[in-house]
Structure formats: C-alpha cells, structure tokens
N, CA, C and O atoms as CSV, one atom per row, in Angstrom:
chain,resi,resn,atom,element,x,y,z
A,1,UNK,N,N,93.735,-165.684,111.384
A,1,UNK,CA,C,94.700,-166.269,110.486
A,1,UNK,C,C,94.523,-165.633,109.115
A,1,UNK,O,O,93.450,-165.584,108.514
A,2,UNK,N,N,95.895,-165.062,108.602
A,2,UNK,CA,C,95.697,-164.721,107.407
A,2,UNK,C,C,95.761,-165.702,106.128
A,2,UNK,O,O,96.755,-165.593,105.411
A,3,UNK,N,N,95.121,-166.319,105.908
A,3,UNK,CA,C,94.857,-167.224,104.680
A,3,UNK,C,C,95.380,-166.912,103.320
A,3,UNK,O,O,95.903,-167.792,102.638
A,4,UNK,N,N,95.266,-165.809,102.948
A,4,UNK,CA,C,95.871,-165.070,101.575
A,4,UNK,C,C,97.220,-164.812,101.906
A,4,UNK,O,O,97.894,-164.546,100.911
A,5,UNK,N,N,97.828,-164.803,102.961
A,5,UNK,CA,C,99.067,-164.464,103.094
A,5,UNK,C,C,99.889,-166.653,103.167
A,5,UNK,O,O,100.933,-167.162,102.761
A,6,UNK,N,N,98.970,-167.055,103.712
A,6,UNK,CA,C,98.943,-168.305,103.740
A,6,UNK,C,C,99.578,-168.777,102.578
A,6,UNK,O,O,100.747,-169.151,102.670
A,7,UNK,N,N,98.568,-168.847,100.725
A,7,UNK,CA,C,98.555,-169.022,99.946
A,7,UNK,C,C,99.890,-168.197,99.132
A,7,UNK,O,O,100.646,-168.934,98.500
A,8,UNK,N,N,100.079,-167.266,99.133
A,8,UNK,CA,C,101.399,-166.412,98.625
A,8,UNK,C,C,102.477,-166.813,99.168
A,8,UNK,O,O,103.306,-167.198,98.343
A,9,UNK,N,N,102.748,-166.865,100.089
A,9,UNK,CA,C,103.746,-167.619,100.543
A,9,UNK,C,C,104.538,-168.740,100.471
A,9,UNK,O,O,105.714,-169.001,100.724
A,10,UNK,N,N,103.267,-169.524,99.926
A,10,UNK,CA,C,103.502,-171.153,99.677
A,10,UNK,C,C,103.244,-171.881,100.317
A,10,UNK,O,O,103.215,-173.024,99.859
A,11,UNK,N,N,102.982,-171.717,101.421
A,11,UNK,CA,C,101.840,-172.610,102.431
A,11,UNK,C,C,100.530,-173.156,102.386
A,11,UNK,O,O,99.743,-173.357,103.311
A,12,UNK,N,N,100.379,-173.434,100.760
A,12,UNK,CA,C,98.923,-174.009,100.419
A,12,UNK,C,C,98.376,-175.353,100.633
A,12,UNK,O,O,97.209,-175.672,100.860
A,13,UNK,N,N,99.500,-176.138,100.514
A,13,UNK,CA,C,99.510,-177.726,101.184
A,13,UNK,C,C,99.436,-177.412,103.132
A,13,UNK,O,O,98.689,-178.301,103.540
A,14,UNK,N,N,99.854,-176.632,104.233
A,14,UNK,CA,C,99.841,-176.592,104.951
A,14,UNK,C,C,98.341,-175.936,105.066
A,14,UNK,O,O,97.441,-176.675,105.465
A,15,UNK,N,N,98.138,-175.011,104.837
A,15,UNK,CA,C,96.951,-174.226,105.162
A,15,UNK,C,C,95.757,-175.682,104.957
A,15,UNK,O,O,94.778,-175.924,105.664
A,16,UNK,N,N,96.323,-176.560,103.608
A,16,UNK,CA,C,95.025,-177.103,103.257
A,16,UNK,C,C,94.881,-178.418,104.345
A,16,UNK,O,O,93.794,-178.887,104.684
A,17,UNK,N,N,95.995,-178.830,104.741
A,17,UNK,CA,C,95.820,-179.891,105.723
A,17,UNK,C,C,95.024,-179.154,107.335
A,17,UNK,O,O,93.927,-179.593,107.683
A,18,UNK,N,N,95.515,-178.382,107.920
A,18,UNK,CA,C,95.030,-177.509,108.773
A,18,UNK,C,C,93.587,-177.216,108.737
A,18,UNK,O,O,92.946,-177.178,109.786
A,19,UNK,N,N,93.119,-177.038,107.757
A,19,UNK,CA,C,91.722,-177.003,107.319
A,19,UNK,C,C,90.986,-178.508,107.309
A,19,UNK,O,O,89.982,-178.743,107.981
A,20,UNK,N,N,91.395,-179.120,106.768
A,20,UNK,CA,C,90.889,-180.711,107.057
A,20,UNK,C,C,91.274,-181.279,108.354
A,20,UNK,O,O,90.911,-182.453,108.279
A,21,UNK,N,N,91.688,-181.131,109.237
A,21,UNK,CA,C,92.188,-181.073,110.552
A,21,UNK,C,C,90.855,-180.131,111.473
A,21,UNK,O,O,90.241,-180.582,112.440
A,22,UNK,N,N,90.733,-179.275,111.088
A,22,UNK,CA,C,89.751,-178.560,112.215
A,22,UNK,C,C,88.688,-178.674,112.153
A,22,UNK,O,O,87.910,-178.555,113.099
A,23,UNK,N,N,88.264,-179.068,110.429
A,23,UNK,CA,C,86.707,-179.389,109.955
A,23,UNK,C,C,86.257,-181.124,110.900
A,23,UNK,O,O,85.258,-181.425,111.552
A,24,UNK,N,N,87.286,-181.777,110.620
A,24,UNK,CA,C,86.951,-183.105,111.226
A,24,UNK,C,C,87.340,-182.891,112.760
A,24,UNK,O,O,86.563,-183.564,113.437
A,25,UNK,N,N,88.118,-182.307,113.437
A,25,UNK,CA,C,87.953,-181.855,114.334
A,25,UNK,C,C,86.262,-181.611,115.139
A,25,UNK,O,O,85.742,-182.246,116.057
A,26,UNK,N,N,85.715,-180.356,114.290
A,26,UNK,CA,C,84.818,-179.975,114.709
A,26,UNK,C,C,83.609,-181.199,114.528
A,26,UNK,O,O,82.809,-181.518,115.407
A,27,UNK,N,N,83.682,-181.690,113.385
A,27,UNK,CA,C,82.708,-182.628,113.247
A,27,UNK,C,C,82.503,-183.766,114.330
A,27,UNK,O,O,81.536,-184.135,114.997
A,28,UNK,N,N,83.846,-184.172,114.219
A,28,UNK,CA,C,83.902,-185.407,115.963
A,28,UNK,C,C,83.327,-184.812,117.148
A,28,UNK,O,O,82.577,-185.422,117.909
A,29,UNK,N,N,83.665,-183.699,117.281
A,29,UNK,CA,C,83.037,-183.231,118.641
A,29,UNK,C,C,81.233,-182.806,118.288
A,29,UNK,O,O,80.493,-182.627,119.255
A,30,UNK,N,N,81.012,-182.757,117.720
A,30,UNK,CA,C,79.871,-182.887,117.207
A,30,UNK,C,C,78.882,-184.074,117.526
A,30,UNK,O,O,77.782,-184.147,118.074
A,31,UNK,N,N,79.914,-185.140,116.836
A,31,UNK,CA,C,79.356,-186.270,116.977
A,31,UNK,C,C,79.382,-186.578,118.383
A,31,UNK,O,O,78.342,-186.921,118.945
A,32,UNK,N,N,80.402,-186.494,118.964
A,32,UNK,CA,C,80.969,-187.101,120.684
A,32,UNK,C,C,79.600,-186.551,121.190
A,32,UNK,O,O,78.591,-187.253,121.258
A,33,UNK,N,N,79.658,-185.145,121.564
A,33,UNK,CA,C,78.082,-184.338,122.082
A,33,UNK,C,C,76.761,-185.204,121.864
A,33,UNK,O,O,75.951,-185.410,122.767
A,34,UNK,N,N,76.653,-185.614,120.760
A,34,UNK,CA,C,75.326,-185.998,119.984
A,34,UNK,C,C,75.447,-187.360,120.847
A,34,UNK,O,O,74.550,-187.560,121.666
A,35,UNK,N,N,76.447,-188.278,120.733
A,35,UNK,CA,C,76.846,-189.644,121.324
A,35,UNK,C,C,76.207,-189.052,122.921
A,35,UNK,O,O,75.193,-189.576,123.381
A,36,UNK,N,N,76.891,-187.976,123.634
A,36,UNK,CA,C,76.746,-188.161,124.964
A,36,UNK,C,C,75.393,-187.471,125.120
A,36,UNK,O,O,74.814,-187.909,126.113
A,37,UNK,N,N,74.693,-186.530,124.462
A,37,UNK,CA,C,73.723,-185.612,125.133
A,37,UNK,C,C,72.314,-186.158,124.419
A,37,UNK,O,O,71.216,-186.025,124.961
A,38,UNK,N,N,72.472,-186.660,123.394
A,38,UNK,CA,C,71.061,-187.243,122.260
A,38,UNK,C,C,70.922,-185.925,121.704
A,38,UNK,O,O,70.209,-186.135,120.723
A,39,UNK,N,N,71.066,-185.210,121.721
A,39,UNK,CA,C,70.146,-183.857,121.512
A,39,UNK,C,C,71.317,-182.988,120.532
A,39,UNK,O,O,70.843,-181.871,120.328
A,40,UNK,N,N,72.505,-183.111,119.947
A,40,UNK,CA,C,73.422,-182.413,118.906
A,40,UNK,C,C,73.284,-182.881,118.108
A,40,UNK,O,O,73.581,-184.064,118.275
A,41,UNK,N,N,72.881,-182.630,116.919
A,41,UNK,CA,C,72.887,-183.082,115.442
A,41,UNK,C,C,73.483,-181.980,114.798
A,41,UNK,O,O,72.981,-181.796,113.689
A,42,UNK,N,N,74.319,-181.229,115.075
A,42,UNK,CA,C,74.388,-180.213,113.768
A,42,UNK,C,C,75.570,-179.163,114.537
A,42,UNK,O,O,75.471,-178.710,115.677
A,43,UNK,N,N,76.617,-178.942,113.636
A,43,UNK,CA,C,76.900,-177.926,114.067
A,43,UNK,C,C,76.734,-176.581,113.246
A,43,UNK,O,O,75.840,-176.649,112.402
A,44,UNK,N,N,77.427,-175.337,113.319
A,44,UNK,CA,C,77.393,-173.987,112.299
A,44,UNK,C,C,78.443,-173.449,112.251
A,44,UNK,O,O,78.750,-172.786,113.242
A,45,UNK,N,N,79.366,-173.508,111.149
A,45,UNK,CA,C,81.054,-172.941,110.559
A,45,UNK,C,C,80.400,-171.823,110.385
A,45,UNK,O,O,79.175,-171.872,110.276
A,46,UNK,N,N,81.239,-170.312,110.310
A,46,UNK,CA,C,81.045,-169.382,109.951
A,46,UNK,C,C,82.608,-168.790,109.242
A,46,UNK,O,O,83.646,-168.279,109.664
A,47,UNK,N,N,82.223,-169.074,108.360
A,47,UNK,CA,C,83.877,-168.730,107.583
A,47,UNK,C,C,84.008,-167.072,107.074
A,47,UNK,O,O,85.091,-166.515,106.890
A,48,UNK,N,N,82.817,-166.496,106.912
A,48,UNK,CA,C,83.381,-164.937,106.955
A,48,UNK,C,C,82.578,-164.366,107.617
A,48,UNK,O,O,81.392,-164.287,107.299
A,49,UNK,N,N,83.136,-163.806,108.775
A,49,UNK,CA,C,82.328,-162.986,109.580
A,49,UNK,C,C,82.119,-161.273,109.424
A,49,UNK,O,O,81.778,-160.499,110.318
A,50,UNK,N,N,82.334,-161.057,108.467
A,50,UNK,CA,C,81.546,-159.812,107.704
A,50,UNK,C,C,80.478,-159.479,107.600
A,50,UNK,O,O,79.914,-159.815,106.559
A,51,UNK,N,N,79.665,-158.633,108.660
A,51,UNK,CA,C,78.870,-158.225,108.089
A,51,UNK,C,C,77.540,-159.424,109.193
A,51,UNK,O,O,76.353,-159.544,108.893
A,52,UNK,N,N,78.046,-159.943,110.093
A,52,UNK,CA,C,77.642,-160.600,111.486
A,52,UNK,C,C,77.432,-160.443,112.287
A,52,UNK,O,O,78.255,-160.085,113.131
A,53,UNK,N,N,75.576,-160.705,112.621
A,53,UNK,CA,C,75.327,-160.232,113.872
A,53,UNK,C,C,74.991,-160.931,114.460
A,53,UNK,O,O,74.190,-161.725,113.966
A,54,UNK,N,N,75.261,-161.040,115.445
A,54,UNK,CA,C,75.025,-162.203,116.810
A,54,UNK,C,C,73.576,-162.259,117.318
A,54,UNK,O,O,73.196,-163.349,117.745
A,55,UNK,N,N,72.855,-161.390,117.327
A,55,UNK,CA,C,71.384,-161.201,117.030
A,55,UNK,C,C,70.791,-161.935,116.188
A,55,UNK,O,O,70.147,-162.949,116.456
A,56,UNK,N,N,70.938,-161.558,115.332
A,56,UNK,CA,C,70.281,-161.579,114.159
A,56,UNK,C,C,70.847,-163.043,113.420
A,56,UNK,O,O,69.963,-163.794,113.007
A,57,UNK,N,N,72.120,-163.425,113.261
A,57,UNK,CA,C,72.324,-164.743,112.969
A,57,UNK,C,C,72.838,-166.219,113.938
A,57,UNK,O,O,72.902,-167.406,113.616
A,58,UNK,N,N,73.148,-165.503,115.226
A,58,UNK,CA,C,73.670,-166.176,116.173
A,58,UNK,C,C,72.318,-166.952,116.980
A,58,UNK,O,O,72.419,-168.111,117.383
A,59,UNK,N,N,70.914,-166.046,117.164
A,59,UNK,CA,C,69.872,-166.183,118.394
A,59,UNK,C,C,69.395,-167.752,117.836
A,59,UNK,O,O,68.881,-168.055,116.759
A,60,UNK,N,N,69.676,-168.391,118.701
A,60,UNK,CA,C,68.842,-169.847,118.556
A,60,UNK,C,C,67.107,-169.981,119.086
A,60,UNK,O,O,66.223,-170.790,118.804
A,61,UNK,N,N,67.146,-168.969,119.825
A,61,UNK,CA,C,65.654,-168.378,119.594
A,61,UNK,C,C,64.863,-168.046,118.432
A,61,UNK,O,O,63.742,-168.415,118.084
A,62,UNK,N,N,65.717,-167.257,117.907
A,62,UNK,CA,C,65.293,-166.570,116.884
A,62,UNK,C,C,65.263,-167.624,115.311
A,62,UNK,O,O,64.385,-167.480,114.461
A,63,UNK,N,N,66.497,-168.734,115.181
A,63,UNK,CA,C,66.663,-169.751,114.497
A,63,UNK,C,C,65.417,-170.912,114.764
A,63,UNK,O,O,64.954,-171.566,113.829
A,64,UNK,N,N,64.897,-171.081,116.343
A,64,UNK,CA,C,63.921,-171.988,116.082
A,64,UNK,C,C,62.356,-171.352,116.014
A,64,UNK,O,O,61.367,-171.899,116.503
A,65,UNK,N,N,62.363,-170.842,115.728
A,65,UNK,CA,C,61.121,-169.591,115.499
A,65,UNK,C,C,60.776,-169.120,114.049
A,65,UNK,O,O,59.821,-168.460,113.640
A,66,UNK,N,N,62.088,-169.785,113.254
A,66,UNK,CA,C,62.010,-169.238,111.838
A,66,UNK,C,C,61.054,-170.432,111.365
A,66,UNK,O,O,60.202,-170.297,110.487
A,67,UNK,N,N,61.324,-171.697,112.109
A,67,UNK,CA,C,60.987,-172.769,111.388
A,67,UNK,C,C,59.570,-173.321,111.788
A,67,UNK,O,O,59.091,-174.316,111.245
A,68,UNK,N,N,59.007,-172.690,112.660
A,68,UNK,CA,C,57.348,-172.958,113.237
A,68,UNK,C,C,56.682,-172.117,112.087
A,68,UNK,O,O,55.458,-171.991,112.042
C-alpha cells in the first residue's frame, strides 16, 4: 500500500481509520491466541521493512537467546 500516495490524494481520514482497524485487529487476535493457547503475550508490527532480515530480526531463536 502506497501511503504517501494515500495522503496526497486526500485519503488521510481513510488511510487513518484503516490503520486503527488493523492495529486493533491485530491486537484482538493476539489477545484471542493468548485467551486460547496461555502462551501469546506479544505480538511484532514491522512498519518498514528496509533493510530486513529474517535471520537476523525474524529468528525467535535467536530473539530468545538475546535475553539469557
């Protein structure tokens, strides 16, 4: 989605509802998971994927290993 083309256009009230729509979106399912599995507390937005490596920022290996 082009977002800057979003905003020029005049679609800044749309873009901005859409955005509060997917954030709580994501958050409920978050919660629902956490409700059904015990074990979700958290999710991870990645809003610019520039410069992203799935290695290196994606490995949940590698994420719980940072923190021992």
């Amino acid at each position: 989605m082009d977002f800057r083309h979003e905003v020029v256009s005049g679609k800044l009230d749309r873009l901005m509802r859409w955005n509060y729509k997917a954030f709580d979106e994501a958050a409920m399912t978050v919660r629902e998971l956490g409700n059904k599995y015990h074990n979700v507390s958290q999710g991870i937005v990645i809003l610019n994927i520039q410069g992203f490596n799935l290695v290196q920022h994606g490995c949940l290996r590698c994420k719980f290993n940072s923190f021992l």
